[in-house]
C-alpha positions as CSV (number, residue, x, y, z in Angstrom):
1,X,0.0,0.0,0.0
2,X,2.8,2.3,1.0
3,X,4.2,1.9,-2.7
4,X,0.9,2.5,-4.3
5,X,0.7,6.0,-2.4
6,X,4.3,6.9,-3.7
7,X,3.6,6.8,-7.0
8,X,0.6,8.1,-6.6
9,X,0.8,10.6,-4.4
10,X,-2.4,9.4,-2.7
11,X,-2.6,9.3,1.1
12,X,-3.8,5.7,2.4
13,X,-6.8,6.2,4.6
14,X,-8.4,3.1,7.2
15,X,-11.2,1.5,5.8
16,X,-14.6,1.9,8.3
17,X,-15.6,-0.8,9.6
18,X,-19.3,-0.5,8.6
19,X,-17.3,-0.7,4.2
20,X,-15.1,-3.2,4.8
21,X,-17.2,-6.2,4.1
22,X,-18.8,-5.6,0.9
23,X,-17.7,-4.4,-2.6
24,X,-15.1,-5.7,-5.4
25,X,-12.1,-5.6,-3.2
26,X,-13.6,-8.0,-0.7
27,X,-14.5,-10.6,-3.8
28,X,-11.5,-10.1,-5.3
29,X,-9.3,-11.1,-1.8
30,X,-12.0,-13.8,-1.2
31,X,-11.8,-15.2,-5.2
32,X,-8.0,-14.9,-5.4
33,X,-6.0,-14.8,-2.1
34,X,-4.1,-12.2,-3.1
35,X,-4.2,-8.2,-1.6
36,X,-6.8,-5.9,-2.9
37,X,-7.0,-2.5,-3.0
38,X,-9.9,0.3,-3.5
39,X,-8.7,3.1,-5.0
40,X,-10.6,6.3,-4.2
41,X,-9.9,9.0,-7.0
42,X,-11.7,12.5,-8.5
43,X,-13.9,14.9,-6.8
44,X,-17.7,14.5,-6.5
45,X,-20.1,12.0,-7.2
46,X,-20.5,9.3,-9.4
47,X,-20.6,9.4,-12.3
48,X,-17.8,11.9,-12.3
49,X,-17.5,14.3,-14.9
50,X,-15.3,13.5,-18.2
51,X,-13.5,16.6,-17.2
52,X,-11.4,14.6,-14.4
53,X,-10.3,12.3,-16.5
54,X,-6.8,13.1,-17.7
55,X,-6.0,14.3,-13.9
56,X,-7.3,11.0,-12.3
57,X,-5.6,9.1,-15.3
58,X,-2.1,10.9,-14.5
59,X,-2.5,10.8,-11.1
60,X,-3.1,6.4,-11.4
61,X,-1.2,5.4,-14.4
62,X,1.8,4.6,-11.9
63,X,0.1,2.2,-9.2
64,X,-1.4,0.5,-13.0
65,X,2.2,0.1,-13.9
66,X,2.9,-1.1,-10.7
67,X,0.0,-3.2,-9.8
68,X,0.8,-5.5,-13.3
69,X,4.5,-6.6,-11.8
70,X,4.0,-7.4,-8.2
């Protein structure tokens, strides 16, 4: 996780307790026995606006990058 936020520049943040047991990430770990992770990115509500995209892109392309070779 601590990677992830370097090239990110995202801040990890706790998950509450009353998220943590449903959603993607929690299939994924259950499926796959391997880490998942929830990215949170872009300001607002979904769906976000087309605007954010090349900001939210730059701002992810590294823990992509990253997430393909661990």
């Amino acid at each position: 996780m601590r990677t992830f936020s370097e090239v990110s520049g995202y801040l990890p943040e706790n998950t509450p307790y009353n998220s943590s047991f449903a959603g993607y990430k929690d299939w994924f770990i259950q499926n796959y026995t391997k880490p998942g992770f929830t990215i949170e990115s872009g300001l607002g509500e979904n769906p976000l606006p087309i605007s954010q995209f090349d900001e939210i892109y730059r701002d992810n392309i590294g823990i992509l990058v990253l997430g393909m070779v661990l």
